[in-house]
N, C-alpha and C positions, 0 to 999 in steps of 0.2 A: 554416440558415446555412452558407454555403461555410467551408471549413477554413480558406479564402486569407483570409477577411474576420479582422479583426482584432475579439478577444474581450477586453476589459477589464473582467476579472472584479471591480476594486474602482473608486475613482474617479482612481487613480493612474493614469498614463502615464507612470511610469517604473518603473525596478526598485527592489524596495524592499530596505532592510539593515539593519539593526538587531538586536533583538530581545526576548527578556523581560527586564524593566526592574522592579526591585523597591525603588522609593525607602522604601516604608514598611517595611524593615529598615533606615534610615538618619536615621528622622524628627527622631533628636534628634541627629546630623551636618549642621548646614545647611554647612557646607563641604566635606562631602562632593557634597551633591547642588549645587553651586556647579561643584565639579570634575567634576561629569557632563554639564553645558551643554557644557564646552570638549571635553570628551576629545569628544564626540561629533561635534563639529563636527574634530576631526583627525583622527576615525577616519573619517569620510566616512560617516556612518550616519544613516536620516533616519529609521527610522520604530520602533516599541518597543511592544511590547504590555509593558499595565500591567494590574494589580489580580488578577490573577492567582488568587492566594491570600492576597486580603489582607482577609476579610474581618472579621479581629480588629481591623483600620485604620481601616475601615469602619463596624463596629458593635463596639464593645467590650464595651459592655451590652447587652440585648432594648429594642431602642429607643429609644438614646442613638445617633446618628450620627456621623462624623467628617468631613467631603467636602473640607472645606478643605485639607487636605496635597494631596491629588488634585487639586484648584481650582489650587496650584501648580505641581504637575507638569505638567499638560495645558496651562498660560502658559508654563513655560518651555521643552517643545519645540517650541509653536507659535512663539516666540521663534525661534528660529533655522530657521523654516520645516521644522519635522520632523511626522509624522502619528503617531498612537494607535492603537494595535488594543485596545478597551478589552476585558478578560474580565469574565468573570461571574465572583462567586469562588466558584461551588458545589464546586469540587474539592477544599474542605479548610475543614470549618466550625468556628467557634471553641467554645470549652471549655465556655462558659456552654449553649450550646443541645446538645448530648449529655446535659448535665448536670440541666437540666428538661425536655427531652426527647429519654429515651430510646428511645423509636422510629425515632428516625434511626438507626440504630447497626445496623450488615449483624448478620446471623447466620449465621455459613459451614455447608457443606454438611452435618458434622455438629451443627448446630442449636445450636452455641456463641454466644452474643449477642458481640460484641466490643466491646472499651474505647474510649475516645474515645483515638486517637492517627494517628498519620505521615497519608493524606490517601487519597481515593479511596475511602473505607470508609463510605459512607451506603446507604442505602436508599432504589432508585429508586422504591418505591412509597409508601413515609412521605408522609400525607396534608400534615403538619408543614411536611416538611421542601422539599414543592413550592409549599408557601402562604409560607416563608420564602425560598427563592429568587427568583418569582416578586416578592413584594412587594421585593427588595432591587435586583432586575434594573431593577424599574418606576423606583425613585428612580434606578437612576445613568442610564436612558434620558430621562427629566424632564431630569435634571440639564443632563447633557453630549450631547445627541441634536442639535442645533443645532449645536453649538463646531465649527470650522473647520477643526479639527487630528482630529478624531474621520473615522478611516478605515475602520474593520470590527468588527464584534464577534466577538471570540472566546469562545466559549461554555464553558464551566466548564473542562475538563482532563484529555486523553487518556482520555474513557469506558471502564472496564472496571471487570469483578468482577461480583460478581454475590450476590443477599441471598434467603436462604430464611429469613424470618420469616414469620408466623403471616400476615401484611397479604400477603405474596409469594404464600404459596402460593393465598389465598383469589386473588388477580390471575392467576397461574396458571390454576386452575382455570375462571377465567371466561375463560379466552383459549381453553382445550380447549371449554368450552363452545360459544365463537364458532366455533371452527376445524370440529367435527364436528358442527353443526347440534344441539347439544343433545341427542344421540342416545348412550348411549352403549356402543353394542353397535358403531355405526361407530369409534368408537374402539379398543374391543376390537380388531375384528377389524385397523383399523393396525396395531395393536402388538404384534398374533400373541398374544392375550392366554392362551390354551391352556396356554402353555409355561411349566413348572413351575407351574402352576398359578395363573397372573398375572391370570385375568379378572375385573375390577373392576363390584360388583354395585351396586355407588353412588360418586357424584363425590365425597362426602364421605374417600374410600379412598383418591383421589390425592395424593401426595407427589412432590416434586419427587427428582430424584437425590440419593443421598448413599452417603458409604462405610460407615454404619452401615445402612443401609437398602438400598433397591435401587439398583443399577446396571447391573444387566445385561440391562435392557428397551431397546430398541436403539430403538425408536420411542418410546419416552418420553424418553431420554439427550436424541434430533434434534429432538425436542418444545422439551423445555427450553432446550436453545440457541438456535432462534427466539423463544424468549417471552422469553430473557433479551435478542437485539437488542430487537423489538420493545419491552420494558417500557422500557431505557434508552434509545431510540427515544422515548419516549412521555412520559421524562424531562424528554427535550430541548426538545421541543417545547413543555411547561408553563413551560420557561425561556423561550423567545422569545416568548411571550403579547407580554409588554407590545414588547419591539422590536421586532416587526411592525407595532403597534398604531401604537407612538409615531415609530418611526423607518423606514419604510418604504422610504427611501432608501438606508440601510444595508446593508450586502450583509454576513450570516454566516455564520462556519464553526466548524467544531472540528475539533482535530487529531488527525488520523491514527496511528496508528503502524506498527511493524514488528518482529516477534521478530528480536533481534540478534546472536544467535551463527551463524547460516547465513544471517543477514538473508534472513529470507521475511515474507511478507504476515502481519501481528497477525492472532492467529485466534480471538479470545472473540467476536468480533462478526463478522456479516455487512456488511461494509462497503459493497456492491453494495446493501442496502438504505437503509444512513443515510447514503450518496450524494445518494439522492435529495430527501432534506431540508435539502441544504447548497446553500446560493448558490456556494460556492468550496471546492475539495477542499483542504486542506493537512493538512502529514504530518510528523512529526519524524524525524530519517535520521542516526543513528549508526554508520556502521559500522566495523568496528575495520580500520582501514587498517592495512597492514605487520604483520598476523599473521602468525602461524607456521605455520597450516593451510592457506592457499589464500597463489596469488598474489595480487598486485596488479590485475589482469587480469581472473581469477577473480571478485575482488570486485566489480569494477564493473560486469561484466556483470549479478552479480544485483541492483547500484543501481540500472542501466538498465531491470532487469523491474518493479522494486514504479514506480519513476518513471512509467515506461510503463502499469501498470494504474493507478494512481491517478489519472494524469489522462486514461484512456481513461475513466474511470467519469461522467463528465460530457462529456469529446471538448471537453475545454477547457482553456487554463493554468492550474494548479495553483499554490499556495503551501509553496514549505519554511517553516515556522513554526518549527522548533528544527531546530538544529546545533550542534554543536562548532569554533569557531575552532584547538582541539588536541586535549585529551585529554579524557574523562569521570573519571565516580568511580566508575563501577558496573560495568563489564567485570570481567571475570576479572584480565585485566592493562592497565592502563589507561596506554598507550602515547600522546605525543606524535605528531601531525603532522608526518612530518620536511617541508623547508622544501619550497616551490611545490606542495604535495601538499594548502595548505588552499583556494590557489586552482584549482587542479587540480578539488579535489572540487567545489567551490562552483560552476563552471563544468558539470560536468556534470549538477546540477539543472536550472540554467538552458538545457542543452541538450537536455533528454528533457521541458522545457514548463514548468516554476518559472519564474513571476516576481516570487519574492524571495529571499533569502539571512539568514536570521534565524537566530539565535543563542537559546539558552539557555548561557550566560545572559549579561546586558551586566557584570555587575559580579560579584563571588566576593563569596556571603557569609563575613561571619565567624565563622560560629560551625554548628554544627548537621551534617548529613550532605552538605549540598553547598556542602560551606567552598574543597573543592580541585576542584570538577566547574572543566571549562575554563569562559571567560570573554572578554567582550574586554579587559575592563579587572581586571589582576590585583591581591592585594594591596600591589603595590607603587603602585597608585594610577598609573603612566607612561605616557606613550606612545611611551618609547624601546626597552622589550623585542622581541622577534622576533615574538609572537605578535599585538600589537597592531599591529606595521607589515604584517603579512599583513593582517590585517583591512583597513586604511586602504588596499591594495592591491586587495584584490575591491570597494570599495568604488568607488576611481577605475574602476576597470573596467565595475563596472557602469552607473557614469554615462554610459561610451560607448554603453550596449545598450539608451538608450529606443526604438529604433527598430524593438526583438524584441518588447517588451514585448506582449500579447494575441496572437501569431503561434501558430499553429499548425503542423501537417503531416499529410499524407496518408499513408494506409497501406496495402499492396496484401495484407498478412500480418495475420491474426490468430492469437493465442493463447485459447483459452479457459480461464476459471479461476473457480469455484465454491467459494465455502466451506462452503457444505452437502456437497459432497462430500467435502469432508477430514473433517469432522466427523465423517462416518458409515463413510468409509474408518477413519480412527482408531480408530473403535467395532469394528470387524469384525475376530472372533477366528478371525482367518484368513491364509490368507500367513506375512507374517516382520511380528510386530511392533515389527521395529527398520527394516526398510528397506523401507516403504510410501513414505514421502518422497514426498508429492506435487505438494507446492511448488516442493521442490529438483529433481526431475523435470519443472515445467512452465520451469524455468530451465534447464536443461541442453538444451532444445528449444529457447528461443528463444536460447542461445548460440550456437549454428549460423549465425543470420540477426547479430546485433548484429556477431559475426565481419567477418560481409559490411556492415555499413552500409545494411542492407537495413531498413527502419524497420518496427515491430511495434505494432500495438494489445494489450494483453493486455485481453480484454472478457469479458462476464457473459451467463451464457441470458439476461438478458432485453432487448438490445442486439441492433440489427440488424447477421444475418451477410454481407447485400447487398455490398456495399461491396467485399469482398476476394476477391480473385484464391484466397486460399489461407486454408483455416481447419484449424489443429490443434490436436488434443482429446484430449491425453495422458490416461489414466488416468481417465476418466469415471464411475467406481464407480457414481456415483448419479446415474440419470438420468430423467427422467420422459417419458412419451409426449410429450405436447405438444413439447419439446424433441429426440427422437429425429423428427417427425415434420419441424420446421424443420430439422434436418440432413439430412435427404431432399429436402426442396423446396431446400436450397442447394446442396446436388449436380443435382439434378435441371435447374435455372434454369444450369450450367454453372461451378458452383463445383469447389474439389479440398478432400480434407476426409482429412485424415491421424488414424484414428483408435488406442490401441494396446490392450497388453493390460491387463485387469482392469478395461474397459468394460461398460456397460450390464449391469451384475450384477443389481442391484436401484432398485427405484421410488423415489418422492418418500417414501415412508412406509416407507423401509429395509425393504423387505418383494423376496427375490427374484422376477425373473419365471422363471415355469415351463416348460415344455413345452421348454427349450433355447433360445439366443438367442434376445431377439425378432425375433420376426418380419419386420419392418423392419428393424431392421438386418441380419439375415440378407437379405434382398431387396438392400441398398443395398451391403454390400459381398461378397456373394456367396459367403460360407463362415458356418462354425457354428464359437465355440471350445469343444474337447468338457471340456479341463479345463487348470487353470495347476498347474504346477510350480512350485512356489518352493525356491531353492536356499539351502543354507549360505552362511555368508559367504565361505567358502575355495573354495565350487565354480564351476567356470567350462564353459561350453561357447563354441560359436560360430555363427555362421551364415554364408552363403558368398552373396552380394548381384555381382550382376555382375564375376563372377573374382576378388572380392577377399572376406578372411575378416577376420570383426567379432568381437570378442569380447563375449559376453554373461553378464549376471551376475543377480541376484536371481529372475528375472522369467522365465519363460519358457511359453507357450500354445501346447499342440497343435494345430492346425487343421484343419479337415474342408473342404472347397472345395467349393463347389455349382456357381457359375459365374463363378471367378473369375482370375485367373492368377497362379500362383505366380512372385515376383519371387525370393523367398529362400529357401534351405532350410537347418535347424537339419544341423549337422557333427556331432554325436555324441549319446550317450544314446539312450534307448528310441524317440528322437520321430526319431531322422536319417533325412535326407533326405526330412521332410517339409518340409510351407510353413512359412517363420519369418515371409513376409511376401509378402503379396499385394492386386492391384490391382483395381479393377474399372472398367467403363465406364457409368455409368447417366445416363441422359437426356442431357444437355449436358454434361456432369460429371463428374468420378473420384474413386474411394476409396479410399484403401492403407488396410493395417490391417497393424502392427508388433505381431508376439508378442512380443516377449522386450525385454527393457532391454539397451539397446548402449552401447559405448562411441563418446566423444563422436568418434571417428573418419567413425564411421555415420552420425549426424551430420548433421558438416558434408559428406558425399560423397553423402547421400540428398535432402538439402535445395538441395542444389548443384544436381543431377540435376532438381528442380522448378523453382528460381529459374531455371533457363536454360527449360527447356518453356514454362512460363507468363510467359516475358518479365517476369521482374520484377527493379528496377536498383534500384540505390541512387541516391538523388537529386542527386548529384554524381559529379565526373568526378577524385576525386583518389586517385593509386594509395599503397600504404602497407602492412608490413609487419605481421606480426599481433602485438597488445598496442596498436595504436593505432587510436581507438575515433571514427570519424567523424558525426556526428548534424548533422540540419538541422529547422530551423524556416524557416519562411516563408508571407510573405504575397503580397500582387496583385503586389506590383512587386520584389520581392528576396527572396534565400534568403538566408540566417545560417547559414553553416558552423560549425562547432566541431569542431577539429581534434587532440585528445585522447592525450597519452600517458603511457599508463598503462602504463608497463614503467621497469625501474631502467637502460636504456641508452638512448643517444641513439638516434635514429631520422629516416628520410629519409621522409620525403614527398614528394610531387610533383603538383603543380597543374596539373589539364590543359588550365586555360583561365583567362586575368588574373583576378585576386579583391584585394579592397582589405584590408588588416589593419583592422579596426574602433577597434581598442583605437592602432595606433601611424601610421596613416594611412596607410604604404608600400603599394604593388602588390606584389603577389609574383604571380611565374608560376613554370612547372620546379619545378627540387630546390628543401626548405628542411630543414633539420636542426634536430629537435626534440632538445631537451635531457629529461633524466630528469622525469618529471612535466610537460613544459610543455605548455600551450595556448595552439591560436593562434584565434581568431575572426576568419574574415571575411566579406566580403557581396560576393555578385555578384549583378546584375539580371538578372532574367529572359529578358529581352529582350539580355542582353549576348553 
């Protein structure tokens, strides 16, 4: 399917608003839930995942039901024409079943069983506790799998953690079994078994990692983090039995997340795998706007890469399922939204490919640890406070943008980005174990392009590199043949492939290769790296790139050049006036390869340097100072500009050709002057 055809990942055709909806903290307030019919119809909100974690609502005894409170709610938002994201509520199961079965109940990595309490804390392999979900899943798809108002399922609640019980390890163990044919001298020999004297003379031997036991098996560590996707992978899918069965039509997902103090991609799970199980990617996206560490600017940049990869992971619109209307409860300092900053942000979901804007949460509970997390509607129960009239204002907004809704965009740039690489980079007692940063790394790369309006896929080895003008491959630690062979046939076919230092170190099974770079890559960009330097925090060198000097930090790799040409040469230390960086020419196609980590200067003046050779534009024609951040979507017949600024001063833009305002109907051509935080959406035809 063309990118221009429009993709309507649920049965919606518009944007949806709302979000988590917890009546059954309210069951015996019916004037409360009276006063959530109206607030919602002023807040401009039409759709609300419910049941979340409500399965004490639901089942209070082992087979005593409750569905009628539910029977209500699902009447009274179809009542004013609003839709359901129903959850499953495996995310947090009630008292009574911990309690006659303790088998559900994780045991962390030092082999401690844990108490029944706060949520996320079960055991993905409990025979129990998937014949419980599973049977709970079945009645509410009977129930409500028909109702009218029933829009997607949402499946249990932000997956992670991870259970070493006796049930774990035996699942383990049979995964190693499946993975290395039953053999287990092939395993051995993965895992470098030799070393300290690790090689395992029966299965019965293996244990999972722990900090009383082993850790420092570097192919067991990579092991167990694929078996622990894979098992909650395996979780999942015992949940959707019956919703496939009964509800075929239904389109589900689970959501995503993201680590939020340098907001990078969540990293317990492989998400490039449990992609491929979801009908529709959605992600929950906090980030702490108006901190003290980075700009305003800074942060949105790296909003636009996790946006960008999560719904490169599918190459289709994506769902924000949680957000904050202000503040959270769980930052460090849990700072307000200052004003136009919540439509601001909300906008740029919808402009990197979300088509919804959803909330955790619709209403503040009262009591427990997320009494004060933001809300649309606060304890004063109004719709006259500041944070509710923002809401009721993305709301009106989004009612103008049914016409983005399933839109897409083409990309002539990719990023590539692996979590099995972080995972094994993180394991390697090597470098600086403070400043590997490889996330934060593949986001200071694609700063350069977002700068420009130059639009980015961030995609996974197992995604076609076809497609793009330009693919870069920061920091590639862990690479396997198969994958170094596709980066040759995409240089080869006439692709440009920017790869840097601390590349192609070691295999699929964190095992180095030998004999000195491989072989292909040596072939493909035409030098050998003989060794990496990693520097103190305090030390600096440089390298000297087309008459101008870069300053370099962490990161720096000597280089041997076979046949390749030196673009750049390191300014001081043992290694000056070698290559810092050099090109090659193979087949249709070219290579750089970056020793050292630069600053973002380098950059944007090397990426510059490509985006002009390889004729690659941004998909509009509007000029704009830096801190304001342009994105498009579109389909057959019109683009959707979003016109972005994310900086504390006003800012001039200019429009290089008539565009209609979406949201307020006026043309605007020429100057327009953006206020602190504002956005302006508009659409020009294609054809215009």
């Amino acid at each position: 399917m063309s990118k221009h055809e429009k993709t309507y990942t649920t049965r919606a055709n518009f944007m949806l608003h709302g979000g988590d909806y917890n009546p059954d903290q309210w069951l015996d307030r019916p004037d409360i839930l009276a006063d959530d019919v109206k607030l919602m119809q002023l807040s401009h909100t039409n759709t609300f995942s419910v049941g979340i974690f409500a399965w004490s609502a639901l089942e209070a005894e082992e087979g005593v039901y409750s569905f009628e409170w539910l029977d209500d709610i699902f009447a009274n938002i179809h009542s004013i024409g609003g839709r359901v994201i129903l959850a499953t509520p495996s995310g947090a199961r009630p008292a009574w079943m911990s309690q006659k079965y303790p088998e559900v109940l994780r045991v962390d990595a030092s082999r401690i069983k844990q108490l029944h309490g706060a949520r996320h804390n079960h055991c993905f392999t409990s025979k129990v506790y998937r014949e419980k979900t599973e049977q709970m899943n079945r009645l509410l798809a009977e129930r409500y799998g028909d109702h009218p108002a029933l829009l997607m399922w949402h499946i249990s609640n932000e997956y992670g953690g991870e259970c070493h019980c006796e049930n774990c390890q035996e699942a383990f163990k049979g995964w190693l079994k499946n993975k290395y044919n039953n053999d287990l001298k092939v395993l051995n020999d993965a895992w470098w078994g030799p070393f300290w004297s690790h090689t395992f003379s029966d299965w019965s031997q293996i244990e999972s990692p722990s900090p009383i036991g082993e850790s420092m098996v570097h192919g067991l560590n990579l092991d167990w983090r694929r078996f622990v996707t894979d098992q909650t992978i395996s979780f999942y899918e015992n949940e959707i039995v019956p919703l496939r069965a009964l509800t075929p039509q239904i389109p589900i997902t689970t959501n995503f997340m993201a680590d939020t103090h340098e907001l990078i991609p969540f990293q317990s799970l492989d998400y490039s795998k449990f992609a491929k199980h979801l009908d529709v990617i959605s992600w929950d996206a906090y980030p702490a706007w108006h901190n003290d560490w980075e700009t305003t600017e800074d942060l949105a940049s790296k909003v636009g890469f996790i946006n960008d990869l999560y719904r490169s992971l599918k190459q289709q619109p994506f769902l924000l399922m949680e957000s904050t209307p202000s503040g959270v409860n769980w930052h460090e300092v849990n700072k307000a939204k200052r004003p136009g900053m919540h439509l601001l942000s909300s906008m740029q979901m919808i402009a990197h490919g979300s088509d919804s804007v959803l909330y955790f949460q619709w209403r503040k509970s009262r009591g427990s640890s997320e009494k004060f997390h933001g809300a649309v509607v606060d304890h004063d129960n109004s719709s006259e406070n500041r944070v509710f009239k923002e809401v009721a204002q993305v709301g009106k907004t989004l009612e103008k943008l049914s016409g983005v809704v399933g839109t897409n965009r083409t990309a002539d740039v990719a990023i590539f980005y692996d979590w099995e690489n972080n995972w094994a980079l993180n394991d390697a007692q090597g470098y600086s174990m403070q400043s590997k940063r490889y996330p934060q790394t593949l986001q200071e790369h694609y700063r350069a392009f977002w700068d420009k309006d130059i639009p980015v896929d961030v995609i996974t080895k197992e995604q076609d590199f076809s497609p793009y003008k330009l693919l870069v491959v920061p920091m590639l630690y862990l690479v396997s043949e198969e994958t170094i062979g596709r980066l040759k046939e995409f240089v080869a076919n006439g692709g440009t492939l920017v790869m840097t230092y601390i590349s192609g170190v070691v295999n699929e099974y964190d095992l180095t290769y030998l004999g000195g770079w491989h072989k292909d890559l040596q072939e493909l960009f035409g030098i050998n790296p003989l060794e990496t330097d990693t520097l103190y925090p305090n030390d600096r060198n440089s390298i000297l790139f087309e008459n101008k000097t870069y300053e370099l930090k962490d990161y720096a790799t000597v280089l041997d050049i076979h046949s390749a040409v030196a673009e750049g040469h390191y300014e001081s230390d043992f290694y000056a006036d070698s290559p810092a960086l050099t090109s090659k020419q193979y087949g249709e196609g070219k290579s750089y390869f970056i020793g050292a980590r630069l600053e973002a200067e380098f950059h944007r003046d090397f990426y510059q340097k490509l985006i002009e050779e390889l004729a690659i534009e941004p998909a509009h024609s509007i000029k704009h100072d830096e801190g304001v951040s342009v994105q498009v979507r579109e389909d057959q017949e019109n683009q959707y500009v979003f016109v972005m600024n994310f900086t504390e001063q006003q800012q001039t833009v200019t429009f290089g050709a008539p565009v209609t305002d979406l949201v307020t109907e006026e043309e605007l051509t020429g100057d327009l002057t953006l206020e602190k935080y504002e956005v302006r959406i508009v659409v020009k035809a294609k054809n215009g």
